[in-house]
Structure formats: C-alpha cells, structure tokens
C-alpha positions as CSV (number, residue, x, y, z in Angstrom):
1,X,32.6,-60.1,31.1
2,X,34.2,-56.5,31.6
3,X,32.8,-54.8,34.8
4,X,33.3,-51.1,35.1
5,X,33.6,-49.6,38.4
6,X,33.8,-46.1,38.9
7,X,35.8,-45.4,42.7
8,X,35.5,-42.4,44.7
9,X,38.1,-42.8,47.3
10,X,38.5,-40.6,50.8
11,X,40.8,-41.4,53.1
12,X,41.2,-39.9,56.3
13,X,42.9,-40.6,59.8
14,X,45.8,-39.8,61.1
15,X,48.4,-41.5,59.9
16,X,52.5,-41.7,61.2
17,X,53.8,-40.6,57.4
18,X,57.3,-39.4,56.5
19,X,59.0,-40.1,59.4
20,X,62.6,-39.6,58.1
21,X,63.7,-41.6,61.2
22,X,61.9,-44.4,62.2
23,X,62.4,-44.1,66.1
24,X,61.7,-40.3,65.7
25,X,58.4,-40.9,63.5
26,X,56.2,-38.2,63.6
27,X,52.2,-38.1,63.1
28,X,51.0,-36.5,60.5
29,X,47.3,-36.3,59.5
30,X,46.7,-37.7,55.8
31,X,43.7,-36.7,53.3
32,X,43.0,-38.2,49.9
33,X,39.9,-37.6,47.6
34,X,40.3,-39.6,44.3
35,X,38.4,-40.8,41.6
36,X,38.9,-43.8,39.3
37,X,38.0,-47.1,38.1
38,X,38.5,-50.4,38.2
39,X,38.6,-52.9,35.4
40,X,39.1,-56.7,35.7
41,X,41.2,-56.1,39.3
42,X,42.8,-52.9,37.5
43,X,43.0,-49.9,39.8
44,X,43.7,-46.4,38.2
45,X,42.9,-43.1,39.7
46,X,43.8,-39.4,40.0
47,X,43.2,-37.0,42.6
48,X,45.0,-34.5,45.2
49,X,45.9,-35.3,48.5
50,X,47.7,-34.4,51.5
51,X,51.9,-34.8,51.2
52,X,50.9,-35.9,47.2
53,X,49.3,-32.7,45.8
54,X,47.9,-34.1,42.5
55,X,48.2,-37.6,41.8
56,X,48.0,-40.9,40.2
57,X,47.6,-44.3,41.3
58,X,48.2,-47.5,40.3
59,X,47.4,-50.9,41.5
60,X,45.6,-54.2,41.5
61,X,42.3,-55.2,43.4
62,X,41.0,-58.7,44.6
63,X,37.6,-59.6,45.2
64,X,36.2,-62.9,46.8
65,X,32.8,-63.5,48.2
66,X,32.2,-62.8,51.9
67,X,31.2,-66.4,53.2
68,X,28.9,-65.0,56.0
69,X,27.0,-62.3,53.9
70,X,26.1,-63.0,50.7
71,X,25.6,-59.6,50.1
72,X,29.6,-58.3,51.0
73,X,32.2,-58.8,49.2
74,X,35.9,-58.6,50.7
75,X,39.1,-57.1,48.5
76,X,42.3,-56.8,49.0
77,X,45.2,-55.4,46.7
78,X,48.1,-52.9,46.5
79,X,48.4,-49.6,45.1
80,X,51.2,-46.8,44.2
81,X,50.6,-43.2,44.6
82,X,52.9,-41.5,42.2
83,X,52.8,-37.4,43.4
84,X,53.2,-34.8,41.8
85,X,56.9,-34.6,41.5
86,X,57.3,-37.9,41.1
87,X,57.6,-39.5,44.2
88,X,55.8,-42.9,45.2
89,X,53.9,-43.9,47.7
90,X,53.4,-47.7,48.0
91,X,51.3,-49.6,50.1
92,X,48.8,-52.5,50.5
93,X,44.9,-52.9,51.0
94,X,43.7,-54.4,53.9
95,X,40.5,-55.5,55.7
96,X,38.1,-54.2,53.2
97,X,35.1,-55.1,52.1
98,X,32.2,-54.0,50.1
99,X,28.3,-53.8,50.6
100,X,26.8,-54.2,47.6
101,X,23.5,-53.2,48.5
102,X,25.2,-49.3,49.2
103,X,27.5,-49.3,47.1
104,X,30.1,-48.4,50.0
105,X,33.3,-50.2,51.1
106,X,35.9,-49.7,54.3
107,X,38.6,-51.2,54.6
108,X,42.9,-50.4,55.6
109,X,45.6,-49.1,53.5
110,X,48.7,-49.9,55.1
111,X,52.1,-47.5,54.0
112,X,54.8,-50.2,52.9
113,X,57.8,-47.1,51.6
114,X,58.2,-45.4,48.4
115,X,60.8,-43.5,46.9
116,X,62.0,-39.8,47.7
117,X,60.2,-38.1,50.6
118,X,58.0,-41.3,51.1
119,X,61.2,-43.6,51.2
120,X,60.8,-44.7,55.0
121,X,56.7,-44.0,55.1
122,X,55.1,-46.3,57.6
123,X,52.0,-46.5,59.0
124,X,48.0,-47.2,58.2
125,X,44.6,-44.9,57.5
126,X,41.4,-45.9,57.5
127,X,39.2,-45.2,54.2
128,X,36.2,-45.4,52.7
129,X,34.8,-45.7,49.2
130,X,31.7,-45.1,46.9
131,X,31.4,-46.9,44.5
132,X,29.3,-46.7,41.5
133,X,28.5,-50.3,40.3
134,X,27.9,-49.7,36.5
C-alpha cells in the first residue's frame, strides 16, 4: 500500500553551523520552512532557509511503532539539503516521533558535514513537523 504524506517542516534553534574551525565554532541561528512528501520512507522537499536560500532535500525516513503509546510513532532517517548553489548539507534524524492523533512530530536533526561552505558543519536543532496524513 503507497501512503502519501505531505511534510511541512520548521526548524528552529540555534544551531553551531559553519564553523570553518572546529575549536573556533561559531553559533549561528538556523531557520527552515519546507514542504514535501514522503513516500514508502522516501523524503523529498523544497523550501528556503537560513545559510541554504532555496532548497532541496533528499533522504530516507524510518518508522516503527512506539511500544508505550499506541498512538506515537517514532522515525528516524537522514537527509541532504542541497542549497542553492549547490552545496550540501547532510545530516541525520534523531529522537523523533509522531502523534498521530495531531498530526505533529518533534524530533532532532543532527549536522553530520557537507560539502562547500557546509564542509565542517556540526551541531543539532530542534524541529517540528505537520503533517498531513492523506
């Protein structure tokens, strides 16, 4: 059975991002508003965000039952922002769930590098979804 999910995706927090030298990291706050959907654990989504402009991203998403509420479900996954100019942004999803009576999930995407200005990116931000169970 194909399951269609559409995702509305904000991120915010502040976040330790492009820090060209690790010991010299520098906070920097980090925004995303995205919409997309998922299709049998397939992530894709565009949107504009904060260091990316407009963007894509790619990924994959795991689901599994939450074994002390029946009505959560927990994910994890990973995803690539590509930015505008072609830089990527990788990282993983973490500690997320889903309520499936609202429709909303939480959860923690954690910065694991990229390429060009996002080569040494580190850090995590906190985010929260709506999602439109179709």
């Amino acid at each position: 059975m194909k399951r269609y999910i559409t995702v509305l995706t904000v991120m915010l927090a502040v976040l330790p991002l492009l820090g060209s030298i690790p010991a010299a990291a520098e906070v920097r706050p980090f925004h995303v508003s995205a919409a997309g959907t998922v299709l049998n654990g397939a992530l894709q989504a565009t949107g504009r965000g904060t260091h990316l402009g407009l963007f894509t991203e790619v990924g994959t998403l795991s689901f599994a039952p939450d074994p002390n509420d029946p009505s959560r479900v927990l994910a994890s996954g990973e995803a690539i922002f590509t930015a505008a100019n072609g830089d990527e942004l990788r990282g993983a999803i973490t500690d997320a769930s889903l309520d499936l009576t609202t429709g909303i999930g939480t959860g923690e995407f954690r910065f694991t590098g990229g390429t060009g200005r996002f080569e040494n990116a580190s850090g995590t931000v906190e985010f929260t979804v709506l999602q439109n169970l179709i």
